[in-house]
N, C-alpha and C positions, 0 to 999 in steps of 0.2 A: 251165563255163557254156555253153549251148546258145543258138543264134538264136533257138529255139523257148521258152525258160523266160517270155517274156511272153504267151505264146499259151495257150489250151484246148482240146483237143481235142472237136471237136462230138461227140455222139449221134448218128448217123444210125439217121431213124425211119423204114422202110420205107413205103411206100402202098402202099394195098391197094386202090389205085382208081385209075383213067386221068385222074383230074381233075385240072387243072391253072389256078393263077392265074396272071398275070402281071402284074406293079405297073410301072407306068410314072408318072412324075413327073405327069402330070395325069391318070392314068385306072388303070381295073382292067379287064383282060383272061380272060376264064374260057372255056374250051374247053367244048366239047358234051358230051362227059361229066359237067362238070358242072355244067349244065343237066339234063342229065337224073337227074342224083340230086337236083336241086333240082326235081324232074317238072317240068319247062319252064314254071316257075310263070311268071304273066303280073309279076308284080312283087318285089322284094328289100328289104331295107335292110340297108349292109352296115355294121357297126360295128368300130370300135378301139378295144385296150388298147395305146396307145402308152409305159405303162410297161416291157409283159413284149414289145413289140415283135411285136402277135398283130391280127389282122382276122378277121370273119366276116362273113359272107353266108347270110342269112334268107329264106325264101319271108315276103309277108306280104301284105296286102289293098291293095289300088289307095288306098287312104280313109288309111292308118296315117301316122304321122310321116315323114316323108323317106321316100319308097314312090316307089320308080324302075323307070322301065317295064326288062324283061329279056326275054321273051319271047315271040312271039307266036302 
């Protein structure tokens, strides 16, 4: 029996891109790269799937549901 037999070994998925978040207990942090793959939109909404443990970040319209200023 191994230390390791309660553990999984991850997947490491490579990026193909400089972008980078960062989750902190009250905020999300995103680097200029990815702003700029987001084209420096003026505004975002960023959603979870707190089942599969996943976030995303949407360009969207100043006017949409939860639309937070990003860029200027």
């Amino acid at each position: 029996m191994s230390i390791l037999d309660k553990f999984t070994l991850v997947d490491i998925v490579k990026s193909r891109s400089a972008s980078v978040a960062t989750v902190y207990p009250n905020g999300l942090k995103l680097n200029n790269p990815t702003a700029a793959e987001l084209r420096f939109t003026p505004y975002v909404q960023v959603y979870i799937n707190a089942k599969d443990k996943q976030f995303a970040v949407c360009a969207c319209k100043e006017d949409d549901d939860q639309a937070m200023p990003f860029s200027k």
